[in-house]
N, C-alpha and C positions, 0 to 999 in steps of 0.2 A: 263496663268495668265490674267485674265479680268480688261482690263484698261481702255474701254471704255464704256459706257451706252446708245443706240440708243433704244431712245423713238416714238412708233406711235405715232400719235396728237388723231384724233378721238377715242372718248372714251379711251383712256389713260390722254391725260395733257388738254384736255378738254372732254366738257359732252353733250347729246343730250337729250333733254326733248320728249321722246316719250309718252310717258305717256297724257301727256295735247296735244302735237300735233297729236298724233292716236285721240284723244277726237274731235279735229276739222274736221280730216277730215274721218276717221273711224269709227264713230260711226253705219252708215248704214251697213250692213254687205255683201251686194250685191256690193254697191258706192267701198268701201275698197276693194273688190275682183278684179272688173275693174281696180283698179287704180296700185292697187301693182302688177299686173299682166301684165301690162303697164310697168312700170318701172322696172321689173325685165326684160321681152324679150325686150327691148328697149335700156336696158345696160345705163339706164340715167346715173347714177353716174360714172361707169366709162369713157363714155365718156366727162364729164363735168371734172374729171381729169386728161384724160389725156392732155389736156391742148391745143390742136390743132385748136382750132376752140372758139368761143366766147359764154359763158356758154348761154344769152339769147336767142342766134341761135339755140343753141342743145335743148333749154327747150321748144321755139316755134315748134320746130320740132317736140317733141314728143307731145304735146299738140295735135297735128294732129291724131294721133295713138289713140287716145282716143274718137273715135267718139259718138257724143253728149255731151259731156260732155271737151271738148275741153277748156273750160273759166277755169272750176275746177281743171282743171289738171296743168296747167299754174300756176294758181297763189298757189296751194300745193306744187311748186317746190319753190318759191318765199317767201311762207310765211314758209319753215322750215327753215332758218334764224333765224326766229324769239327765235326758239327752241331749238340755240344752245346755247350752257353754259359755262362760264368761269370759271375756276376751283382757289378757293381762293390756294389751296394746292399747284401749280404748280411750281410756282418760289421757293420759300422754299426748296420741293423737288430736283427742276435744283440746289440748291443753295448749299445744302446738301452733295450732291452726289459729287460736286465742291470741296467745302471744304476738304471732305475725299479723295483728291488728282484723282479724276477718270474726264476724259474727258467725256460731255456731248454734244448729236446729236440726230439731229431728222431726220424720214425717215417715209415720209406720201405720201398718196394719196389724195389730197386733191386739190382744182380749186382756181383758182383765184379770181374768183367770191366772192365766201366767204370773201380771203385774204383780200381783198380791201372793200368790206362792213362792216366786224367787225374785222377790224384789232386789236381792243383790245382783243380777243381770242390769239390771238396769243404773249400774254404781256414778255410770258418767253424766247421767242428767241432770244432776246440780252444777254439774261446770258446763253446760251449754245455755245458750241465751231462751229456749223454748223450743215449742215444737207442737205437733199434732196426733196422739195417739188417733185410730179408730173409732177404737170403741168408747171414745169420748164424745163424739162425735157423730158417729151414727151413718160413714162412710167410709168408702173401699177408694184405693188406689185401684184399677186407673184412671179409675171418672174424678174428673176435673176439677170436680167441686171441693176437692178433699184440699187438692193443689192451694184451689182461690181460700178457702178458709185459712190456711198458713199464712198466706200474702196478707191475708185481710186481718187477719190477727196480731199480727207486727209491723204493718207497714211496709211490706217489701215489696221489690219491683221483680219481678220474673227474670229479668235478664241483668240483674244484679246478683242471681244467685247462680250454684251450681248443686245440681242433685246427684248423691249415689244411692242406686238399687242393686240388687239382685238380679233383678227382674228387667226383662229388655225394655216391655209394655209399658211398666212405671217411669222408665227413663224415658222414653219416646213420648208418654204423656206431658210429661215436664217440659220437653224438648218443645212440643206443639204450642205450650203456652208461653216460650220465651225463653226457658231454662238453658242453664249449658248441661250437660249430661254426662254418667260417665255409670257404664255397667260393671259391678264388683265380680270381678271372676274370684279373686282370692285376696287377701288385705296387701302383700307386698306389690301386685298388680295396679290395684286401686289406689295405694299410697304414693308409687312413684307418677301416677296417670294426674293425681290432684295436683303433685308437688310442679309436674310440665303444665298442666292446664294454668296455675297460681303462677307462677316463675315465684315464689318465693324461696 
């Protein structure tokens, strides 16, 4: 019986505008190839949550990796900030879930950085029961360990809860260790998938 509900944050209880931020810095289609190609063998993001080291140290670093274009790459790390999104639906939803008696938790990969720049992103986490940033932590979703550190911090059983991500990998992780699972393609997908998976 699922009594609990662990939410990813990115692109689940908030939103990222890629659309207008590809437009800033993507628009070139050579500039976009260098850059993503950058930040994918570079492992930016995850290095910036696993939380070990100080996000504008890892952003200066890879800036370096970017040769000639070193300014540009810097501040595209800096200005997606700009593009991330606050979801009206998300306390509501935390709030919901609440009401119909189920414990709510979040379990994200996510930097500090962020945390402390647009801490009104993060508006719902006083109304959830807890959860597991990253970079608290000093681990990444998919490995396991991130999973067992949530369980082992509240007491929870794996197959009492149900996890949404983003991410197939993160759900299938979850899945392996007991979890019931459910991949967010878009929040009205994800919200009717919970509401069938709960029958509440």
């Amino acid at each position: 019986m699922i009594k609990n509900v662990v939410f990813d944050i990115g692109n689940v209880l908030m939103g990222f505008d890629a659309q207008n931020y590809g437009a800033m810095y993507f628009k070139d289609p050579s500039k976009a190839k260098i850059l993503q190609n950058a930040i994918n063998s570079f492992k930016l993001w995850d290095k910036c949550d696993m939380g070990d080291r100080p996000v504008p140290e890892i952003i200066d670093e890879f800036a370096t990796t970017v040769v000639g274009q070193e300014d540009m790459a810097r501040q595209a790390c800096y200005d997606s900030l700009k593009f991330v999104l606050h979801r009206d639906w998300s306390i509501p939803w935390v709030q919901e879930l609440k009401a119909a008696g189920y414990k709510v938790y979040f379990l994200s990969n996510y930097n500090r950085y962020l945390a402390e720049q647009k801490p009104e992103i993060l508006d719902f986490i006083p109304f959830m029961d807890g959860g597991v940033f990253s970079y608290e932590v000093h681990m990444l979703k998919p490995n396991k360990d991130i999973y067992e550190k949530l369980f082992a911090s509240y007491g929870l059983k794996a197959d009492e809860c149900v996890f949404l991500d983003d991410r197939v990998a993160n759900v299938e992780a979850g899945k392996a260790l007991g979890m019931a699972g459910i991949v967010v393609e878009n929040h009205e997908q994800a919200y009717n998938d919970l509401r069938k998976l709960l029958n509440y």
